[in-house]
C-alpha positions in Angstrom: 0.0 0.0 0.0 1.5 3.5 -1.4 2.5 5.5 2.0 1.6 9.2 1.6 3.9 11.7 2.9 2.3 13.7 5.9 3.0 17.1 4.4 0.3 16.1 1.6 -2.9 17.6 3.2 -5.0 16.3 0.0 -5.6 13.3 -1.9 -6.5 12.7 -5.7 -9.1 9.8 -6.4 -6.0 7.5 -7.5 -4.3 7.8 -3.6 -7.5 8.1 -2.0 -8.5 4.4 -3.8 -5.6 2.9 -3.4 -5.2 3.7 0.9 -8.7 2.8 1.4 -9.1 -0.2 -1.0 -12.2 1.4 -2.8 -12.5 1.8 -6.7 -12.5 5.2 -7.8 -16.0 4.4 -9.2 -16.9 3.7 -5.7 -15.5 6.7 -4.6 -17.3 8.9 -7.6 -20.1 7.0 -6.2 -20.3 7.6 -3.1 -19.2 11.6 -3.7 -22.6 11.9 -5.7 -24.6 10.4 -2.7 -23.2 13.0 -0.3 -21.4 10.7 1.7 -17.8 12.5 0.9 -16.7 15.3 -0.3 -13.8 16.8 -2.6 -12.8 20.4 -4.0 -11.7 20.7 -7.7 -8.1 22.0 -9.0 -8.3 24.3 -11.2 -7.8 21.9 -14.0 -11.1 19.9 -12.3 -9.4 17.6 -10.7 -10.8 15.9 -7.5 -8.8 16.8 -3.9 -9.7 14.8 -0.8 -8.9 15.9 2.4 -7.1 13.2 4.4 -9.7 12.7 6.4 -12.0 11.4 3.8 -9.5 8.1 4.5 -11.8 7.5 8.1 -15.0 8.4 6.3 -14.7 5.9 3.5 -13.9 3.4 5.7 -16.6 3.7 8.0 -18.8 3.7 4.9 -17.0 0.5 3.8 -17.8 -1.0 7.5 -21.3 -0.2 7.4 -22.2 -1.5 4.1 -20.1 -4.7 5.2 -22.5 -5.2 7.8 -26.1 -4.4 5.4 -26.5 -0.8 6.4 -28.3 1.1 3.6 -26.4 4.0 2.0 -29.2 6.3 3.1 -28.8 5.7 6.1 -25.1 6.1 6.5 -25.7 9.5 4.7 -28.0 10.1 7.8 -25.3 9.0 10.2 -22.7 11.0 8.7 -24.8 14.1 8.4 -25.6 14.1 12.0 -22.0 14.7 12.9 -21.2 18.5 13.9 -19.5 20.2 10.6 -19.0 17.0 8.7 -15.8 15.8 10.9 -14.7 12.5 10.5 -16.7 9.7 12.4 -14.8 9.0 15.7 -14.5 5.3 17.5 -16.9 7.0 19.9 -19.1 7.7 16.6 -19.4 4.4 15.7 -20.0 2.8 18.8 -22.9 4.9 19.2 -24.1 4.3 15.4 -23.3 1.0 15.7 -25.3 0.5 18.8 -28.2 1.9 17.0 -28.1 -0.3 14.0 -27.8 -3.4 16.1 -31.7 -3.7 16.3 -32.0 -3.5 12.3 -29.4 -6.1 12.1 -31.1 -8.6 14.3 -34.1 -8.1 12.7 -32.7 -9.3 9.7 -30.8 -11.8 10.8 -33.8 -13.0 12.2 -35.7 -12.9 9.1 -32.7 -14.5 6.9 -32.7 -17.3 9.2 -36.1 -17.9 8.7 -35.8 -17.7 4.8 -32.9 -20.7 5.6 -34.8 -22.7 7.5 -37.6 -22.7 5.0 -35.5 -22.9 2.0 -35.1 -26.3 1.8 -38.7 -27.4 2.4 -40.1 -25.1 -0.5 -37.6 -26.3 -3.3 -38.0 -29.7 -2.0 -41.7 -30.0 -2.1 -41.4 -28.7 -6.3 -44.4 -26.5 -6.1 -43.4 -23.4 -5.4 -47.3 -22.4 -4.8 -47.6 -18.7 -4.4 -50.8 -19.4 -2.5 -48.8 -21.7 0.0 -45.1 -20.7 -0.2 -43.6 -18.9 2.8 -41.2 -17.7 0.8 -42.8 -16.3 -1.9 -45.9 -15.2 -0.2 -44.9 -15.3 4.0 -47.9 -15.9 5.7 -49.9 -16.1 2.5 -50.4 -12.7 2.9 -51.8 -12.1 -1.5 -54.3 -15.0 -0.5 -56.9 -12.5 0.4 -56.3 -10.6 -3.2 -55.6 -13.6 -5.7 -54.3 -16.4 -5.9 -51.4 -19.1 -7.7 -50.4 -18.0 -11.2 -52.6 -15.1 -11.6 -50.4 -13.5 -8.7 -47.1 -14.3 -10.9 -48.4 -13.0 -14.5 -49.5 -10.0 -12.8 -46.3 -9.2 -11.3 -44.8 -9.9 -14.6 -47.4 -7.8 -16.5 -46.3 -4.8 -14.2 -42.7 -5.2 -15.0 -42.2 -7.1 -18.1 -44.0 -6.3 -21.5 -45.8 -8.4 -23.3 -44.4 -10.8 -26.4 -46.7 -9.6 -29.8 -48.8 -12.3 -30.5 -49.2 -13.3 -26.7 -52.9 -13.2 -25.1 -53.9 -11.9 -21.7 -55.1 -15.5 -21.0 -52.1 -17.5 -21.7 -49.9 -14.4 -20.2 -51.9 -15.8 -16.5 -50.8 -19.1 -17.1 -47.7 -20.6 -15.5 
């Protein structure tokens, strides 16, 4: 990893990437959801201050963990004049995420656990299925194929020649 001399107060995207282990699409990326900032050379070049380093890696931490970009952007936006997150920063954060993450741990164990029971029973029912429809919660609406042609209708368009009927058919 390419040491960078202490009297350097900026970064370019090329340094910045290559001391935090992001791509420099990642970092372009993450620049245009607020989540780090840069000033342009005159030549409009990209300068990161060094503390941009911290804030991409707690970004990277978070999303390693599941936390949603928007709500990192939150997190970071809460801190007084956009410093650089602290350890005390992300303990607190951290500790406040903890709930979301065992609430989908929770759920992903139960998608496990029924994994093998739906794939093994071959039907894949939408009017049955826990995990396509938990609880059969679209039982009240519709049910089986009807259910999957209109999801399909809503996001795929239809082939010419193709009928409403035989698009409800599975």
């Amino acid at each position: 990893m390419p040491q960078i001399p202490e009297k350097i107060h900026e970064l370019t995207v090329g340094q910045l990437a290559a001391r935090s282990g992001a791509a420099v699409s990642a970092l372009h990326f993450y620049e245009s959801k607020g989540l780090i900032t840069s000033r342009r050379t005159s030549g409009n070049q990209r300068r990161y201050s060094r503390d941009a380093l911290r804030r991409v890696a707690f970004v990277r931490a978070a999303q390693r963990v599941g936390i949603p970009l928007a709500t990192i952007r939150e997190a970071l936006a809460e801190l007084p004049e956009e410093r650089t997150p602290t350890e005390e920063d992300w303990a607190r954060l951290s500790a406040s995420w903890r709930s979301e993450l065992d609430e989908r741990i929770k759920q992903l164990n139960r998608l496990r656990d029924h994994l093998t029971d739906c794939i093994g029973c071959g039907c894949l029912s939408l009017d049955t299925c826990v995990l396509s429809n938990p609880d059969d919660v679209f039982g009240e609406r519709l049910t089986g194929s009807r259910l999957l042609a209109e999801r399909r209708d809503a996001t795929v368009p239809r082939r010419a020649g193709r009928t409403r009927e035989r698009a409800t058919e599975c």
